[in-house]
C-alpha positions in Angstrom: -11.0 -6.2 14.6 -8.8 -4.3 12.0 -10.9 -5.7 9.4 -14.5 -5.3 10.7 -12.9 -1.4 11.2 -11.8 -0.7 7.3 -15.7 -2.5 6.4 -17.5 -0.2 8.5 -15.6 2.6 8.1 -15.6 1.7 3.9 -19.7 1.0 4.3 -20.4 4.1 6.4 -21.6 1.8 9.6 -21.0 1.3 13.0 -18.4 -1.7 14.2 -20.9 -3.4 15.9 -23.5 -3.4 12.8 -20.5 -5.0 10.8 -19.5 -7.5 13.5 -23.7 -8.4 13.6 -24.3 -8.0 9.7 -21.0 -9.4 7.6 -20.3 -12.9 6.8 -17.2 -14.5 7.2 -17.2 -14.2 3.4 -17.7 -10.2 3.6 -14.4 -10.7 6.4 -12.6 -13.0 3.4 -13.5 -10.7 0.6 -11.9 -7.1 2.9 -9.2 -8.9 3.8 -8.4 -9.9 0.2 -8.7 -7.0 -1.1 -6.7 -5.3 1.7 -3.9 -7.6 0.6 -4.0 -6.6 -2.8 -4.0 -2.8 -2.1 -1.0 -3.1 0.0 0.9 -4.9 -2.5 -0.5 -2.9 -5.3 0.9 0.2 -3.1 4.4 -1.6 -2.3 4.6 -2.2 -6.4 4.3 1.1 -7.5 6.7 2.3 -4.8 9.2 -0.3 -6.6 9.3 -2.0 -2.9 10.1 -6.1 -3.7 6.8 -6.9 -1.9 5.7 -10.9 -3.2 2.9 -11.7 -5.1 0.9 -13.8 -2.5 -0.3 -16.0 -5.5 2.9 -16.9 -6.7 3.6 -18.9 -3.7 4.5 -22.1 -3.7 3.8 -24.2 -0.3 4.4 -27.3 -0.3 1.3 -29.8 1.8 4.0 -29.8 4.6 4.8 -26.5 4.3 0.8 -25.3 4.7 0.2 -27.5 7.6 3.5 -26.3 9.6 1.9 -23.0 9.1 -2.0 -23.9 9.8 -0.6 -25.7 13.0 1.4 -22.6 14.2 
């Protein structure tokens, strides 16, 4: 719900046309780049916030988590 809130207010649009319209890619893609903001904002605070990408899962790891 968070997300489908940033896109419409981002796109200028109600909820519910975002909820009809957007793709699970357009959902993918806001989330991403939610992600990066917040970490670009914890970096330049100097806050020790992890690069998601540097993460390393291993297979067990990643399932544990999926099955969670």
């Amino acid at each position: 719900m968070i997300t489908i809130g940033r896109m419409a207010e981002r796109f200028g649009m109600l909820p519910s046309q975002v909820a009809q319209q957007a793709t699970t890619y357009d959902l993918m893609i806001s989330d991403v780049l939610a992600t990066y903001d917040r970490y670009q904002a914890s970096k330049s605070k100097g806050k020790g916030l992890a690069d998601p990408s540097t993460f390393n899962f291993t297979q067990e790891e990643l399932l544990k988590i999926k099955n969670s």
